[in-house]
Legacy VTK file of the C-alpha trace (Angstrom):
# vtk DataFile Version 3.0
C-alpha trace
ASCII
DATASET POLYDATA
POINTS 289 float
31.434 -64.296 4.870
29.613 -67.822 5.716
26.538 -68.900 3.711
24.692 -68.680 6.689
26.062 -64.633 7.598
25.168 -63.814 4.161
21.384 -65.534 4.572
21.117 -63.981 7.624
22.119 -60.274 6.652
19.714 -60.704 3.291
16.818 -61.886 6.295
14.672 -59.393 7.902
12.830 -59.087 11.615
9.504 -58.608 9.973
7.486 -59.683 13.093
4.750 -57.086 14.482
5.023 -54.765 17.783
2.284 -56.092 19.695
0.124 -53.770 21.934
0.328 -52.009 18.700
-3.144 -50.008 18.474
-4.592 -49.458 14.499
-5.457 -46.355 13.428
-8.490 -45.323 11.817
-8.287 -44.003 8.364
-11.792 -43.934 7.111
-14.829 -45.843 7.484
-14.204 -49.686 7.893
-10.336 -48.804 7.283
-7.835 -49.498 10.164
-3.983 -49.177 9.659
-1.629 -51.384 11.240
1.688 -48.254 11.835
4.779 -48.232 13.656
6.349 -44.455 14.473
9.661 -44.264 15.479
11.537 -41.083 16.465
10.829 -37.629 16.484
11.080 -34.570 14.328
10.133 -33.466 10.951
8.060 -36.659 9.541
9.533 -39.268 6.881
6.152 -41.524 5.788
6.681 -44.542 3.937
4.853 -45.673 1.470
5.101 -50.011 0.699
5.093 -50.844 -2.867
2.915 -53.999 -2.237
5.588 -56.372 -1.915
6.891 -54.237 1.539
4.714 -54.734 5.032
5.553 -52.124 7.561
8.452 -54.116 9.612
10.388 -54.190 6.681
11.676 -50.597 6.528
12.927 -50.815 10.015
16.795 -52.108 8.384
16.496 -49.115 6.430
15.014 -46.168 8.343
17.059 -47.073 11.604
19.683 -43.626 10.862
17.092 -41.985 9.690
14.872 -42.241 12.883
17.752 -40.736 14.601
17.180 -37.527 13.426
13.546 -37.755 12.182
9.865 -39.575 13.077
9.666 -41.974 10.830
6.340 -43.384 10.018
5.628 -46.630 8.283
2.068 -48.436 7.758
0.423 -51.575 6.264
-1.732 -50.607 2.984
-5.348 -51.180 3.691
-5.812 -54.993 2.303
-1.849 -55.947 3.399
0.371 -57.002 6.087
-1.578 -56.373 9.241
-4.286 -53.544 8.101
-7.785 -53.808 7.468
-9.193 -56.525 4.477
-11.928 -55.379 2.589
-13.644 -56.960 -0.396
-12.726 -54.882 -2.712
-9.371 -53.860 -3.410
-8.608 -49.863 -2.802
-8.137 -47.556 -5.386
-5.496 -45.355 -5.612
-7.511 -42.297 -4.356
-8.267 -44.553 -1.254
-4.498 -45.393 -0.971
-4.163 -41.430 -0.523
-6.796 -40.547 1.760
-5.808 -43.473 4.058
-2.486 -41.997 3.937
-3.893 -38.540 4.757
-5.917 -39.877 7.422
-3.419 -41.543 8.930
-1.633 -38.618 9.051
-4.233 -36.668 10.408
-4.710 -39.294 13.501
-1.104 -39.074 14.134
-1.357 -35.202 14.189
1.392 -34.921 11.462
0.684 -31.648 9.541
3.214 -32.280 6.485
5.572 -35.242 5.411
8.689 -36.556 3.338
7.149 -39.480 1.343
9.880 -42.456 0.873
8.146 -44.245 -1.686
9.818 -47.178 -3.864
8.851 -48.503 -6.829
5.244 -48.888 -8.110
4.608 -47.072 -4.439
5.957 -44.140 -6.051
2.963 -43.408 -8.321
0.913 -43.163 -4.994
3.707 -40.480 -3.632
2.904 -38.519 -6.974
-0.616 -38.488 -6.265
-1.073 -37.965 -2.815
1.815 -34.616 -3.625
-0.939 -34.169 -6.324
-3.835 -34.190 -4.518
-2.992 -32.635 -1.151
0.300 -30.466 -1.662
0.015 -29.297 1.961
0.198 -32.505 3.487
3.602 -33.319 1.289
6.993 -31.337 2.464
8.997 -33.805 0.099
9.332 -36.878 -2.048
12.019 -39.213 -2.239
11.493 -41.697 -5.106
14.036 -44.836 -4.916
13.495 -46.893 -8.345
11.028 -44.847 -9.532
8.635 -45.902 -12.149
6.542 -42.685 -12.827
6.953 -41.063 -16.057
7.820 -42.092 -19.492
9.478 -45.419 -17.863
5.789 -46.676 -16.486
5.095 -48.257 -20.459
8.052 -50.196 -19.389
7.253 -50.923 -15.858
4.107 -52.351 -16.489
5.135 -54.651 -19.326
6.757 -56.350 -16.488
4.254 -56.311 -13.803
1.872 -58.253 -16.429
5.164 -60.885 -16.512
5.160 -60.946 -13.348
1.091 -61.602 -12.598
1.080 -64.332 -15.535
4.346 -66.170 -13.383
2.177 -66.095 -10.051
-1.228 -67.168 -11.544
0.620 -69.896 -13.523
3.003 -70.673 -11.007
3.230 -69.782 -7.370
5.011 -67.365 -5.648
8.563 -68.731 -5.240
8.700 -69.091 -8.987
7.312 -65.645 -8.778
10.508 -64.363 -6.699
12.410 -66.621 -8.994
11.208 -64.473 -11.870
11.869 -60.978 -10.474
14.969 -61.241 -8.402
17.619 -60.823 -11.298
15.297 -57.754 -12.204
15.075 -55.860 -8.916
18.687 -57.011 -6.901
21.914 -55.435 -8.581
24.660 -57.756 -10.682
26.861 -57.016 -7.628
24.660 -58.571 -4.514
23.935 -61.365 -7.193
27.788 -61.984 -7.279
28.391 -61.004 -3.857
25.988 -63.237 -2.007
24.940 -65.945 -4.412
22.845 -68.923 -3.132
22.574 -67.964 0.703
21.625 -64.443 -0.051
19.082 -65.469 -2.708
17.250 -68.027 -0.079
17.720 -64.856 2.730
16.047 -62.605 0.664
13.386 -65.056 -0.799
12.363 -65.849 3.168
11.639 -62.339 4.020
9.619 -61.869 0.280
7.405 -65.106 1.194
6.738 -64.127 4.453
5.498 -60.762 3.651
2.670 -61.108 0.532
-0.105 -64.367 0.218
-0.916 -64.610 -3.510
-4.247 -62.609 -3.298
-2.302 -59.780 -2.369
0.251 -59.803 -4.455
-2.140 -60.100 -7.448
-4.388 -57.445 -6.325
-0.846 -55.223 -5.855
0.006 -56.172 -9.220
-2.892 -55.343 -11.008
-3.563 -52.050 -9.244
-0.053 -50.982 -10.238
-1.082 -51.280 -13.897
-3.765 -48.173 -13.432
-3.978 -44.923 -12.989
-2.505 -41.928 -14.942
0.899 -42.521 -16.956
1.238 -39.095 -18.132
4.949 -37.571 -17.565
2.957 -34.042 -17.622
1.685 -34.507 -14.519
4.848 -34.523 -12.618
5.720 -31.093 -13.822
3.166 -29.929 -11.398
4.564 -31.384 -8.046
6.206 -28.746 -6.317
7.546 -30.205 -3.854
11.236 -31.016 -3.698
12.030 -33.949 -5.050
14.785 -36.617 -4.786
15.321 -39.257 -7.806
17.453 -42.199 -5.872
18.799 -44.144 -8.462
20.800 -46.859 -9.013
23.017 -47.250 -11.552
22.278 -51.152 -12.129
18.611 -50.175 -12.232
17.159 -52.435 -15.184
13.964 -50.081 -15.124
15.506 -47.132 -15.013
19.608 -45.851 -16.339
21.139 -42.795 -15.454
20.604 -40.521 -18.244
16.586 -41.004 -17.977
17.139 -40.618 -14.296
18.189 -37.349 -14.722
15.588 -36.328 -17.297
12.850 -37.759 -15.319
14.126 -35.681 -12.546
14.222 -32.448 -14.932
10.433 -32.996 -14.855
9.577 -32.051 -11.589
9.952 -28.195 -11.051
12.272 -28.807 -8.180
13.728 -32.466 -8.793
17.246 -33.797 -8.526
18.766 -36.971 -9.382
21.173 -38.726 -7.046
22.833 -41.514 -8.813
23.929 -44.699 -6.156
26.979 -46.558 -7.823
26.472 -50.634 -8.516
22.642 -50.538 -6.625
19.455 -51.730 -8.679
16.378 -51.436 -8.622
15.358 -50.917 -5.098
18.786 -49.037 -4.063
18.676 -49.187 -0.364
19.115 -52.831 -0.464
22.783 -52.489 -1.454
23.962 -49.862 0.920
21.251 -49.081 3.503
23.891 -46.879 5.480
24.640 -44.576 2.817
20.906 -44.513 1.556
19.609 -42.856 4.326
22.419 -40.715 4.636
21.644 -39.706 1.351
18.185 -39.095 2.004
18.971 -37.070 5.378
21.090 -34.389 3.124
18.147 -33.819 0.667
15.704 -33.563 3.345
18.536 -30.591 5.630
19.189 -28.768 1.960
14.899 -28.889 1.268
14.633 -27.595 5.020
17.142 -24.602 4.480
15.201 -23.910 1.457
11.878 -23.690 3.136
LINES 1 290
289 0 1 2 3 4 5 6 7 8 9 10 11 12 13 14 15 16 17 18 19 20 21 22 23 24 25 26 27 28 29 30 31 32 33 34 35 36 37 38 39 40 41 42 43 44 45 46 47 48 49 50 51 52 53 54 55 56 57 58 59 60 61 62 63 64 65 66 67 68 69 70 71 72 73 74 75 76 77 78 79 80 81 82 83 84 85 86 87 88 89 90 91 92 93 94 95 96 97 98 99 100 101 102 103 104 105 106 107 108 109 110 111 112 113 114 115 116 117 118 119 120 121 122 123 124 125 126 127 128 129 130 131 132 133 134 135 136 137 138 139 140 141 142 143 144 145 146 147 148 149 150 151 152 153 154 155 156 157 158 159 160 161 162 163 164 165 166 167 168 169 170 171 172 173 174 175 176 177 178 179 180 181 182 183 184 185 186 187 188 189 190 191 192 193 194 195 196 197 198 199 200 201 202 203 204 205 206 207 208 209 210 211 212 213 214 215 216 217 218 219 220 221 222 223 224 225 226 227 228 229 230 231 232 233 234 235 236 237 238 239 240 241 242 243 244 245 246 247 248 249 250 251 252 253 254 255 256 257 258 259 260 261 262 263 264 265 266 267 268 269 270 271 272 273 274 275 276 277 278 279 280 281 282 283 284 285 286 287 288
């Protein structure tokens, strides 16, 4: 493959659906969201480096056979700005007002990364609104000690630095060994494009430092009862196979599906299989129901 393929398969369409109406969440809060497809709902939720357009490479298949629903956070990509940076709980009832203006009874959360303490609380918080969770790189549980270590790495690199160095920093972390080999230079400058375009500095260090609060206790994932999938793979730095499965054992009705030679955020290596992946857990959860 050409340096310039492999940039332009790591780039990313992340440009905005115009006409595109915002939906009102709460008082002073209005969501920029893109719904594709119909069917049982798949929401996701951006881990503060994500904007909505992002998940489109990754939720194509999936939109095929479901409505899949992806948003802005309040303060990010296209959504409201407010002064002061949400909390959590604000994170969840925009998410459940969103919801509610899109007449969407119940949900599968796709969640990824530091989003995935926000699909633990809003499954927390409103059980009825959550059918399902699928947690790609999760960071919940006894790994968030770990997690955050980094994210405080990661803040000092931006505020000393700016955020290429910051991408600098974190891209051996997040992308596996293989897509490292595989795509070298080109796919390192693809990939950095689409991360620049998608975050300004303010954001990213409000993101950051949000993602290092909030409850870190592993009990509280024992009472989730919604089925839950643990997408993991097996280059994750965060996270290895072993605690993948025990943080899975945590959740009354968790699993733990391990994706061969992926890191941190799995879908990246093999988008295709992924979602295929995610459709099976979601089919067995529905037969279940």
């Amino acid at each position: 493959m050409s340096a310039d393929a492999v940039q332009d398969d790591y780039y990313h369409d992340l440009s905005y659906r115009e006409g595109t109406p915002p939906i009102r969440t709460r008082e002073g809060v209005e969501l920029y969201c893109e719904s594709t497809g119909e069917g049982i709902a798949i929401t996701t939720l951006n881990n503060f480096f994500f904007t909505a357009p992002f998940w489109r490479d990754y939720t194509d298949e999936l939109a095929k056979h479901h409505r899949v629903v992806s948003y802005d956070l309040c303060n990010h990509g296209h959504s409201t700005r407010l002064e002061q940076e949400p909390t959590w709980e604000e994170h969840a009832a925009d998410l459940v007002g969103l919801l509610d203006a899109l007449e969407i009874d119940s949900t599968y959360l796709l969640a990824s990364s530091a989003s995935t303490q926000l699909a633990r609380d809003v499954a927390l918080a409103y059980p009825d609104r959550v059918r399902g969770l699928v947690l790609a790189g999760p960071v919940v549980g006894p790994q968030m000690r770990r997690h955050r270590m980094l994210q405080r790495a990661w803040l000092r690199t931006l505020n000393s630095h700016d955020i290429p160095v910051l991408f600098s920093h974190m891209y051996p972390e997040f992308v596996s060994t293989e897509m490292i080999e595989e795509y070298g230079v080109p796919g390192f400058l693809g990939l950095r494009e689409s991360f620049l375009a998608m975050s300004t500095p303010e954001e990213l260090n409000n993101g950051l430092t949000l993602a290092q609060q909030g409850d870190s206790s592993s009990e509280l994932l024992t009472r989730i009862q919604a089925p839950t999938l643990i997408a993991l793979g097996d280059d994750d730095i965060l996270l290895g196979p072993t605690a993948g499965h025990e943080l899975a054992a945590l959740f009354p009705n968790g699993r733990c599906a391990i994706m061969p030679k992926a890191g941190h955020v799995p879908f990246l290596d093999d988008p295709v299989g992924f979602q295929e992946l995610v459709r099976k857990f979601i089919d067995e959860a529905e037969e279940n129901v």
